[in-house]
DRENDO-1510 file (C-alpha; in Angstrom, 1 decimal, always signed):
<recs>
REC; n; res; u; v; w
REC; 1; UNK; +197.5; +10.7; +83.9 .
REC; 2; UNK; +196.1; +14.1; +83.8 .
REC; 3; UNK; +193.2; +15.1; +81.9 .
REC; 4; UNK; +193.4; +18.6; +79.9 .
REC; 5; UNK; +190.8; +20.9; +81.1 .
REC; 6; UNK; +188.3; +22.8; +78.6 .
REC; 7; UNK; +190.1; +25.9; +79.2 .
REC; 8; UNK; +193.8; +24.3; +78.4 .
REC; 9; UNK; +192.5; +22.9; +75.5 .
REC; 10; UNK; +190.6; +25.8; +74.3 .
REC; 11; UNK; +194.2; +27.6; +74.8 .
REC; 12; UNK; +196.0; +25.2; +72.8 .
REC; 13; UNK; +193.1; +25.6; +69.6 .
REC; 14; UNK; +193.7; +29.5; +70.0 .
REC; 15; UNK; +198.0; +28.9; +69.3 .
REC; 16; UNK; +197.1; +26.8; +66.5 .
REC; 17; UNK; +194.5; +28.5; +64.9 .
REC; 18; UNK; +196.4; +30.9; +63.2 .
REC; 19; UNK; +199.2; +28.4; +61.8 .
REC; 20; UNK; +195.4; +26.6; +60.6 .
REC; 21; UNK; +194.2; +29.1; +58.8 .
REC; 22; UNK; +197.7; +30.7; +57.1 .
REC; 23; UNK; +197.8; +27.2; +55.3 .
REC; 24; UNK; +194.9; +28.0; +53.6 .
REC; 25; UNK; +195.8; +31.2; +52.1 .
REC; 26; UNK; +196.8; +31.2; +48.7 .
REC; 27; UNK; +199.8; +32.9; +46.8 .
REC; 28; UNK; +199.3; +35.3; +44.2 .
REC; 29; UNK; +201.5; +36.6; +41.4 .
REC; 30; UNK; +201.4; +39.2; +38.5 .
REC; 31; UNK; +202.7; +38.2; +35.3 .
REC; 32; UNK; +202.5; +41.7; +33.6 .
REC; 33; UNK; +206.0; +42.3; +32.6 .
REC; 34; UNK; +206.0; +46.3; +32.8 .
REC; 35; UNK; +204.1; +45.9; +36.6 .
REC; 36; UNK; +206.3; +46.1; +39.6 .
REC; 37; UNK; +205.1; +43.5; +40.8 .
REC; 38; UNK; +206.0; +41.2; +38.1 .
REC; 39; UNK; +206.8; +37.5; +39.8 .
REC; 40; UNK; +206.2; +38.3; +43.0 .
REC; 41; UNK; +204.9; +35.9; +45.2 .
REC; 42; UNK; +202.4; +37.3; +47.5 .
REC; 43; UNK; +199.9; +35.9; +49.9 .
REC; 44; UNK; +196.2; +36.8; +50.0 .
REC; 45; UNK; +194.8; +39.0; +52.5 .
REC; 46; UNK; +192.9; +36.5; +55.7 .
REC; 47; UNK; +189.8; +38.0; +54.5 .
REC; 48; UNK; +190.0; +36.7; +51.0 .
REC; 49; UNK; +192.6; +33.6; +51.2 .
REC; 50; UNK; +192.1; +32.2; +48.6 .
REC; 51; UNK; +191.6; +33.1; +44.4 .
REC; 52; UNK; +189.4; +30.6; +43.6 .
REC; 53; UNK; +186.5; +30.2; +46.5 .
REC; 54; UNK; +184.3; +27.5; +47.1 .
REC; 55; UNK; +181.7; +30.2; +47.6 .
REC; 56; UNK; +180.9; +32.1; +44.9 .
REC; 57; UNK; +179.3; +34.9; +46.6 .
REC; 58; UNK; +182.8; +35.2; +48.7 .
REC; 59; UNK; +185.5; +37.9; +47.6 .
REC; 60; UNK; +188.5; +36.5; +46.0 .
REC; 61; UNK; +191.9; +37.5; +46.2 .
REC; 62; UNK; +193.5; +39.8; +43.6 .
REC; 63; UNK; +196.5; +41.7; +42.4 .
REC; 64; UNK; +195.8; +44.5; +40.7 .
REC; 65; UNK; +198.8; +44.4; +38.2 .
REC; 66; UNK; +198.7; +48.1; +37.6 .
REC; 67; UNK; +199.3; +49.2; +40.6 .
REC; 68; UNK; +202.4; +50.8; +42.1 .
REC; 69; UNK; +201.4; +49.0; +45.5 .
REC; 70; UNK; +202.3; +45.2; +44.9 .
REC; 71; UNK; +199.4; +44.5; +47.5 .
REC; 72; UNK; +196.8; +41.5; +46.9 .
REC; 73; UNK; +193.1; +42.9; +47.6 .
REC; 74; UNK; +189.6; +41.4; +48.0 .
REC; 75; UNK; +187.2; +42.1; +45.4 .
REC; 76; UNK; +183.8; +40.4; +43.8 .
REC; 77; UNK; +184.3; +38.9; +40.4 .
REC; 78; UNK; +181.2; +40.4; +39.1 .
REC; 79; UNK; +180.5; +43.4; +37.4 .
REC; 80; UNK; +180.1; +46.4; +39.4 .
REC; 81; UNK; +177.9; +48.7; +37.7 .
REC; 82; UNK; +179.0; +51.6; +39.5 .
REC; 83; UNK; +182.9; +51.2; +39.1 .
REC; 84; UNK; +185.2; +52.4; +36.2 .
REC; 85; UNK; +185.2; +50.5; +33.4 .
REC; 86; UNK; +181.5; +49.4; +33.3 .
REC; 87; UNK; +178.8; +49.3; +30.7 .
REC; 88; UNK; +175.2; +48.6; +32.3 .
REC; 89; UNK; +171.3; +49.2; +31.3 .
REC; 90; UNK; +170.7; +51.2; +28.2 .
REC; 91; UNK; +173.7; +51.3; +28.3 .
REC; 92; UNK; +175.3; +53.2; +30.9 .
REC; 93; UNK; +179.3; +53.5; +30.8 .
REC; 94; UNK; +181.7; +55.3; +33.7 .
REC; 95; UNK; +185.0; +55.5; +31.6 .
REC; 96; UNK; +188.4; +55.2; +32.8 .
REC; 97; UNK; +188.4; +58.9; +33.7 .
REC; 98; UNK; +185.2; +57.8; +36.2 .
REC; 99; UNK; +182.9; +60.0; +33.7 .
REC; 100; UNK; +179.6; +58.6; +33.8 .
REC; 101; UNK; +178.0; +58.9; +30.2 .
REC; 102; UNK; +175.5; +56.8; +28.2 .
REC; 103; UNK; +175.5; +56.1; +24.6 .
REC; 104; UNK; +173.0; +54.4; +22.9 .
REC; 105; UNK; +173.7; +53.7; +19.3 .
REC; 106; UNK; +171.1; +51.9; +17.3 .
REC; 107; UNK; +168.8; +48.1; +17.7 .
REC; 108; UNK; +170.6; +45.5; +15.8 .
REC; 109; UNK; +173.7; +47.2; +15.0 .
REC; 110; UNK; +177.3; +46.7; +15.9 .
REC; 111; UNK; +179.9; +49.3; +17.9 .
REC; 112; UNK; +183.4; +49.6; +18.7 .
REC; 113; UNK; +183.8; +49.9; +22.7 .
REC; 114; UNK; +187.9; +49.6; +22.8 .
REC; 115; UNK; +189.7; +49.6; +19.8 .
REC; 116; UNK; +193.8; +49.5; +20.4 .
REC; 117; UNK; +197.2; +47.6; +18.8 .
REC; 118; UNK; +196.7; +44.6; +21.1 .
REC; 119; UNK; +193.1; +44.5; +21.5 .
REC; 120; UNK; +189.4; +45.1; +20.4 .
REC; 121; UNK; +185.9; +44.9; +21.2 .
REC; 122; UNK; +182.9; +45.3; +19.9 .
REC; 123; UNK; +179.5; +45.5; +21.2 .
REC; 124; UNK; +176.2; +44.4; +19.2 .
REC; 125; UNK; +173.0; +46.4; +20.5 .
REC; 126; UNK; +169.6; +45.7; +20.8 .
REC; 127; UNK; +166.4; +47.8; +21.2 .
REC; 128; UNK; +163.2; +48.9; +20.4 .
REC; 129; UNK; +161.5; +52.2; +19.4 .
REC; 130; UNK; +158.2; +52.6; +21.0 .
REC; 131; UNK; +156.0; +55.1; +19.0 .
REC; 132; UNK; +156.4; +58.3; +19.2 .
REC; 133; UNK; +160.1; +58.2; +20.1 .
REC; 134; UNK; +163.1; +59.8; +18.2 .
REC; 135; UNK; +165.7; +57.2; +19.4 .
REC; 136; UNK; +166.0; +53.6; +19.9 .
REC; 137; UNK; +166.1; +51.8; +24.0 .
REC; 138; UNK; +169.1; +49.7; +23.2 .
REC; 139; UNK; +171.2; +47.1; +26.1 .
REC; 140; UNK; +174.2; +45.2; +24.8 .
REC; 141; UNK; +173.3; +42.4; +23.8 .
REC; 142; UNK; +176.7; +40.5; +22.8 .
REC; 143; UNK; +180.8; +41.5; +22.7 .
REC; 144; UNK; +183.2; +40.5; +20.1 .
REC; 145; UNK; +186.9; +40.2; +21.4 .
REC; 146; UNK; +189.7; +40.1; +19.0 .
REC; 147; UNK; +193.6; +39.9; +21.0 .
REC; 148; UNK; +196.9; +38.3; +18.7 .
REC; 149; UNK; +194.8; +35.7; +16.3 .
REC; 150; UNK; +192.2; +35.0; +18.2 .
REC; 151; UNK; +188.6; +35.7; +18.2 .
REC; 152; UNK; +186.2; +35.8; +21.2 .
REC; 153; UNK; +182.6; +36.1; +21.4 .
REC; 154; UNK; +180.0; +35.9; +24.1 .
REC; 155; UNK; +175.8; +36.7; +23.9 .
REC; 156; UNK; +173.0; +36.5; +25.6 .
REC; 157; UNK; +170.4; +34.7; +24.0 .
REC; 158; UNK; +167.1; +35.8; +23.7 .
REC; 159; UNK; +164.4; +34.6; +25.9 .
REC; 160; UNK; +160.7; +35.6; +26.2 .
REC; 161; UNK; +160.4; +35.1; +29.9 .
REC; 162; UNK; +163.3; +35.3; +32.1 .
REC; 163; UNK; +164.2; +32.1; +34.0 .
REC; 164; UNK; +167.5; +32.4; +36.4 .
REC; 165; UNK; +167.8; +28.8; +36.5 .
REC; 166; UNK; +167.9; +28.6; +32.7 .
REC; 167; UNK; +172.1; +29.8; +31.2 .
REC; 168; UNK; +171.8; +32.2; +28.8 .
REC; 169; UNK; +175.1; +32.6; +28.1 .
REC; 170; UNK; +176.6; +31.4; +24.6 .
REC; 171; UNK; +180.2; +31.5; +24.4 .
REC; 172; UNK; +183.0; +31.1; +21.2 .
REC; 173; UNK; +186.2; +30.8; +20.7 .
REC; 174; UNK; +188.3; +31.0; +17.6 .
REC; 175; UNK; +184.7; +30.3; +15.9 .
REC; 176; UNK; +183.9; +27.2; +17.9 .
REC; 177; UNK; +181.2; +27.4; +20.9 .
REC; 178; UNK; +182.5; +26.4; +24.0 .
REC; 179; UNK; +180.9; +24.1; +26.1 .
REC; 180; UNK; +181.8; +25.6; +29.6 .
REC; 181; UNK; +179.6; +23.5; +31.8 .
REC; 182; UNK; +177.1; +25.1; +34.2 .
REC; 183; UNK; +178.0; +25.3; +38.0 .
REC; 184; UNK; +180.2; +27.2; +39.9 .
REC; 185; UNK; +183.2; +26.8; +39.4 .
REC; 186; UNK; +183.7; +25.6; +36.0 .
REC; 187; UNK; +187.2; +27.0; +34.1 .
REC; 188; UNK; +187.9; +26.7; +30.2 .
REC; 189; UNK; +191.6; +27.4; +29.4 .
REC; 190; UNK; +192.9; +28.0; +26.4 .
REC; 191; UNK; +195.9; +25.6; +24.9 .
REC; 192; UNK; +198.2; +28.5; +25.1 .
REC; 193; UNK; +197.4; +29.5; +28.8 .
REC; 194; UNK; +196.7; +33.2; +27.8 .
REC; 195; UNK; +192.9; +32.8; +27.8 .
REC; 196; UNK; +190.4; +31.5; +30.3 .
REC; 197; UNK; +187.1; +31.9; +30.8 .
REC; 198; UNK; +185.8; +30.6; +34.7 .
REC; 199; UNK; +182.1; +31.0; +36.2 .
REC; 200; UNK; +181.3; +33.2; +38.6 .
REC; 201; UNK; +178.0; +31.6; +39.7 .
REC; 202; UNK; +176.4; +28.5; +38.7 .
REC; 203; UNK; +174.9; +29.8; +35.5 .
REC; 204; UNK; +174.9; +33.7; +33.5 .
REC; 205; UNK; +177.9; +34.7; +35.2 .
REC; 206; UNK; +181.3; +34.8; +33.6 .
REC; 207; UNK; +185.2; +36.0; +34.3 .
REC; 208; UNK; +186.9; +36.4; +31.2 .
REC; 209; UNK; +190.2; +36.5; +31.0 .
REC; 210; UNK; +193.5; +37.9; +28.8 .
REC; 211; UNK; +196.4; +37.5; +30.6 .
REC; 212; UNK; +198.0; +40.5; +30.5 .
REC; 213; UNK; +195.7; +42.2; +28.6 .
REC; 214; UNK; +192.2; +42.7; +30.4 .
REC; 215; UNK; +189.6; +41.3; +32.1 .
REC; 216; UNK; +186.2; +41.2; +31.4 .
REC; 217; UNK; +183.5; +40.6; +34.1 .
REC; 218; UNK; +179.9; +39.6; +32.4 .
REC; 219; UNK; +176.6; +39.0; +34.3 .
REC; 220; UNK; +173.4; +38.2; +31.9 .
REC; 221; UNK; +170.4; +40.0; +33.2 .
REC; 222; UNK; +166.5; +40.8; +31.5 .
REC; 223; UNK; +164.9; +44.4; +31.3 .
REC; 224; UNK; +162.6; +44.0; +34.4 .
REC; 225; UNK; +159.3; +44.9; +35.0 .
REC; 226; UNK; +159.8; +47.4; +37.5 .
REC; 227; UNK; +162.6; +49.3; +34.7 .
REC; 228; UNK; +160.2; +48.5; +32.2 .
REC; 229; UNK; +157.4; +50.4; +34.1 .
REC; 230; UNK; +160.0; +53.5; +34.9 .
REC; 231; UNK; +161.6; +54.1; +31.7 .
REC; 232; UNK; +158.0; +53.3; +29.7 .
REC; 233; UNK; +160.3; +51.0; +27.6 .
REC; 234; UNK; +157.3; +48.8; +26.2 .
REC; 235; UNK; +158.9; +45.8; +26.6 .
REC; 236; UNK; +156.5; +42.9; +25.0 .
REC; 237; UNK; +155.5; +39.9; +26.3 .
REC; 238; UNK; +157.4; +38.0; +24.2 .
REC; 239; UNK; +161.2; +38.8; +24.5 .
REC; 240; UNK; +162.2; +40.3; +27.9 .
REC; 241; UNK; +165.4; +41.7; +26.2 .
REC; 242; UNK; +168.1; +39.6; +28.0 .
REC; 243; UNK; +171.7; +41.5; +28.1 .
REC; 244; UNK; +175.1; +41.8; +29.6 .
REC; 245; UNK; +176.2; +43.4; +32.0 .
REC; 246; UNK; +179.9; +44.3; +31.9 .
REC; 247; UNK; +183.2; +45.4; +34.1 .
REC; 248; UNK; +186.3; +46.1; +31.7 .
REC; 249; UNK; +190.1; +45.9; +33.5 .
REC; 250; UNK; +192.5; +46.7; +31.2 .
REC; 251; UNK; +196.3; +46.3; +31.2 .
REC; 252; UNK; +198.9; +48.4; +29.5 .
REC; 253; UNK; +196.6; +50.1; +27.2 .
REC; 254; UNK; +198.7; +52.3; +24.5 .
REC; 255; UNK; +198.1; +56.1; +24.4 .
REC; 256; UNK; +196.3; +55.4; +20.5 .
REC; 257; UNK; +193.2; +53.5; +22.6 .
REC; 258; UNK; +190.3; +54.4; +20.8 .
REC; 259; UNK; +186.6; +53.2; +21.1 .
REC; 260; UNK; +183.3; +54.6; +22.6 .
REC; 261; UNK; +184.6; +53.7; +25.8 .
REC; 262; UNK; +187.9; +53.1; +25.2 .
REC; 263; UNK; +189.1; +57.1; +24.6 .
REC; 264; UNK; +188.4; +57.7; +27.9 .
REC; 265; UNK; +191.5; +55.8; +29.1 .
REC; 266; UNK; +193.4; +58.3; +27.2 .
REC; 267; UNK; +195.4; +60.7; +29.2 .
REC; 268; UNK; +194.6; +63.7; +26.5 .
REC; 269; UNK; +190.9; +62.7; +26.4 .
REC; 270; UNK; +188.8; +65.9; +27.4 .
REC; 271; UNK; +184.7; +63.6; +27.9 .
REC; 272; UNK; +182.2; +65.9; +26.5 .
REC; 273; UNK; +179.6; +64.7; +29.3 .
REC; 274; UNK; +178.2; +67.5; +31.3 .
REC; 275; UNK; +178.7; +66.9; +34.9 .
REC; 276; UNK; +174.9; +67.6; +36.8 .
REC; 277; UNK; +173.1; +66.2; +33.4 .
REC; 278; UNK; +170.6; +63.7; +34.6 .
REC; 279; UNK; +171.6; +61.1; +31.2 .
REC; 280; UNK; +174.6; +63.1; +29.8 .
REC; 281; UNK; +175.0; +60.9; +26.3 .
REC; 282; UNK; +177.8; +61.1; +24.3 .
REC; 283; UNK; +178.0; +61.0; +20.8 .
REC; 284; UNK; +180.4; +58.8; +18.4 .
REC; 285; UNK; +178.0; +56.2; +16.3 .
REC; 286; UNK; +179.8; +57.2; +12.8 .
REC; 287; UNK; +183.0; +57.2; +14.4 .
REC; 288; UNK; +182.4; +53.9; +16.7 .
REC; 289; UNK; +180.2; +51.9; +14.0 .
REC; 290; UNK; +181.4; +48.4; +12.4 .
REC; 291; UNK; +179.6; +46.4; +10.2 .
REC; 292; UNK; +179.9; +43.0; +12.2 .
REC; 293; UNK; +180.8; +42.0; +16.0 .
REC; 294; UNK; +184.0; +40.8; +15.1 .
REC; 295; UNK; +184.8; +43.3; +12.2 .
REC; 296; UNK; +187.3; +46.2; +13.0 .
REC; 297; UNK; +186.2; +48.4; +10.2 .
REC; 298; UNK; +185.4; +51.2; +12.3 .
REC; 299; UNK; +186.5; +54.8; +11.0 .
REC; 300; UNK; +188.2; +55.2; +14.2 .
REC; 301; UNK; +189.5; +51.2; +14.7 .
REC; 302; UNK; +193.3; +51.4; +15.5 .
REC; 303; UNK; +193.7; +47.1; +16.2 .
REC; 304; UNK; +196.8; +45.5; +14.5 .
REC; 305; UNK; +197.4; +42.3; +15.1 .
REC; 306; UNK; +200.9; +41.0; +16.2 .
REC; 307; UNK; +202.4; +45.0; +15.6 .
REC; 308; UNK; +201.4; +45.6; +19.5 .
REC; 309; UNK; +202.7; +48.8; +20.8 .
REC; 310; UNK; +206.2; +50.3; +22.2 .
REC; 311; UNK; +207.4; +49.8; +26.5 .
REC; 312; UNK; +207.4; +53.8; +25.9 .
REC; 313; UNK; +203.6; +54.6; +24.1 .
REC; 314; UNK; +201.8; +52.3; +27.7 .
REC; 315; UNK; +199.1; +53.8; +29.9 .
REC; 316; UNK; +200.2; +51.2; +32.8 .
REC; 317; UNK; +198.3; +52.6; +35.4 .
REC; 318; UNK; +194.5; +53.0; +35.2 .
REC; 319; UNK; +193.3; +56.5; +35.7 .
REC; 320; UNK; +190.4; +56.0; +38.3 .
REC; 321; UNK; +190.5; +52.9; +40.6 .
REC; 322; UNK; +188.0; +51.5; +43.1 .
REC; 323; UNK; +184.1; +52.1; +43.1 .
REC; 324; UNK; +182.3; +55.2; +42.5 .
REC; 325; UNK; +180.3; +56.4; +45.6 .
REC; 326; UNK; +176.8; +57.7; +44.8 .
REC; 327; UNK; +175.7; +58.6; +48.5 .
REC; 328; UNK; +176.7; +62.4; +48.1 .
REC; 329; UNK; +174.1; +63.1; +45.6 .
REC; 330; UNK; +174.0; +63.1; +42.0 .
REC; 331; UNK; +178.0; +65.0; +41.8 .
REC; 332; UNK; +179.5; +62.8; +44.0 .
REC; 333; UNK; +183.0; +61.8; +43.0 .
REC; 334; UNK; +185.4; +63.2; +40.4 .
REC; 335; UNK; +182.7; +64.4; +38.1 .
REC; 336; UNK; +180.4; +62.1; +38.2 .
REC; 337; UNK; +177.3; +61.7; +38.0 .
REC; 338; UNK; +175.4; +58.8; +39.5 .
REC; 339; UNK; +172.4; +55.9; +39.0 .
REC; 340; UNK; +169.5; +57.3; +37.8 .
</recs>
């Protein structure tokens, strides 16, 4: 009987190797109705194979639903702070029209960031005023989701040191806290299957989800030292100001979206940030203002529970995808204007 050689059997690993490694890549399918790709089956990319990895610092597959290319993509489940759709720092939007704009509202009050048929969210801010100032630092402290009949709300709790291996995430749900437990990856699922909330890390990261409505992707972070010593913020030694940081993706908005960062989805929205402008901030607290974080008593709020909004009156395709590149210099991109 002969005995296989190194090489042969090195040969015979390389054949199998690929049937190995196709067994492991996931399936992925859209269930947005109006998408093209709705019920498609489609495997992930080799790159990403799977949707759920064991490593959370690993891309995961995805289909972006509101695409005309039915094609599953790698992408990081946490916020990117420089792609459409984000609200970051104090606090620092890029809108669906890739706009970058900041709007900072007032400490301790609440603001309407997407306001439209099917959805809503607000934002509550907190700040501080430092002497001598004529506006308030603010960060987002908490959002407020109302969809159909439900309610939604997620915060970051306050804590006078910052501790990453403390969660400072509180969650709710139809008024009762959840009780998602820490480590990655840990999944709460609604009884109706149309809301889920998964980890992204082991603790202060969060992928919400609304299935077929948007996603919402959530790190908890503190004002630092080093942004504390740049901006003069006067941070005190007894709260270090912890806050979210956010990614929106939204599905099927109507053409009626309203909201400080919701308008800029609109196809007829003309963003009165000045391209160039170091902090170009936009205006809109009378219009934007509500009186609680899940209130929709805005003078602006559009949200109507259950009356949705016609096939016909959609905004199916987002206006800006991917990530905003800031290597060019402070105009890079379609109007931009980058990190300070």
């Amino acid at each position: 009987m002969k005995i296989l050689s190194s090489k042969g059997i090195f040969a015979i690993w390389l054949i199998f190797l690929p049937c190995l490694v196709q067994s492991y890549v996931d399936t992925i399918t859209c269930y947005t109705k109006k998408s093209p790709c709705f019920l498609k089956q489609l495997k992930c990319p080799t790159e990403c194979p799977s949707k759920q990895p064991s490593n959370a610092k690993a891309k995961a597959c995805y289909l972006n639903c509101n695409s005309p290319i039915c094609k599953p993509e790698c992408r990081n489940k946490k916020p990117n702070c420089n792609g459409p759709g984000a609200a970051c720092l104090d606090p620092r939007f890029i809108g669906g029209d890739g706009i970058v704009f900041y709007f900072h509202g007032k400490s301790n009050e609440h603001f309407t960031l997407v306001s439209d048929p099917n959805l809503h969210i607000n934002a509550r801010f907190i700040g501080l005023r430092p002497a001598g100032r004529q506006r308030d630092f603010t960060w987002i402290q908490a959002l407020g989701v109302l969809f159909d009949t439900h309610t939604f709300s997620v915060e970051a709790t306050k804590a006078e040191k910052w501790d990453q291996e403390i969660d400072h995430l509180k969650l709710s749900y139809d008024g009762q806290e959840l009780g998602l437990p820490e480590g990655y990856p840990s999944i709460w699922t609604s009884s109706g299957n149309n809301f889920q909330v998964e980890r992204t890390s082991d603790k202060n990261s969060v992928l919400i989800t609304l299935r077929e409505i948007a996603e919402i992707s959530i790190n908890v972070v503190p004002v630092t030292k080093e942004d504390d010593r740049i901006h003069s913020y006067h941070i005190p030694s007894d709260d270090c100001f912890a806050h979210l940081e956010v990614q929106f993706r939204f599905y099927g908005l109507s053409s009626k979206v309203e909201g400080v960062l919701g308008r800029t989805y609109r196809t007829d929205f003309v963003n009165p940030a000045k391209p160039g402008v170091a902090m170009p901030i936009v205006g809109g607290e009378d219009k934007y203002r509500t009186t609680s974080l899940l209130a929709t008593d805005c003078a602006r709020c559009v949200f109507a529970p259950g009356g949705g909004s016609g096939e016909e009156d959609a905004l199916l395709v987002e206006p800006v995808q991917g990530t905003i590149d800031c290597a060019g210099g402070s105009n890079s991109g379609n109007g931009m204007v980058c990190r300070k």
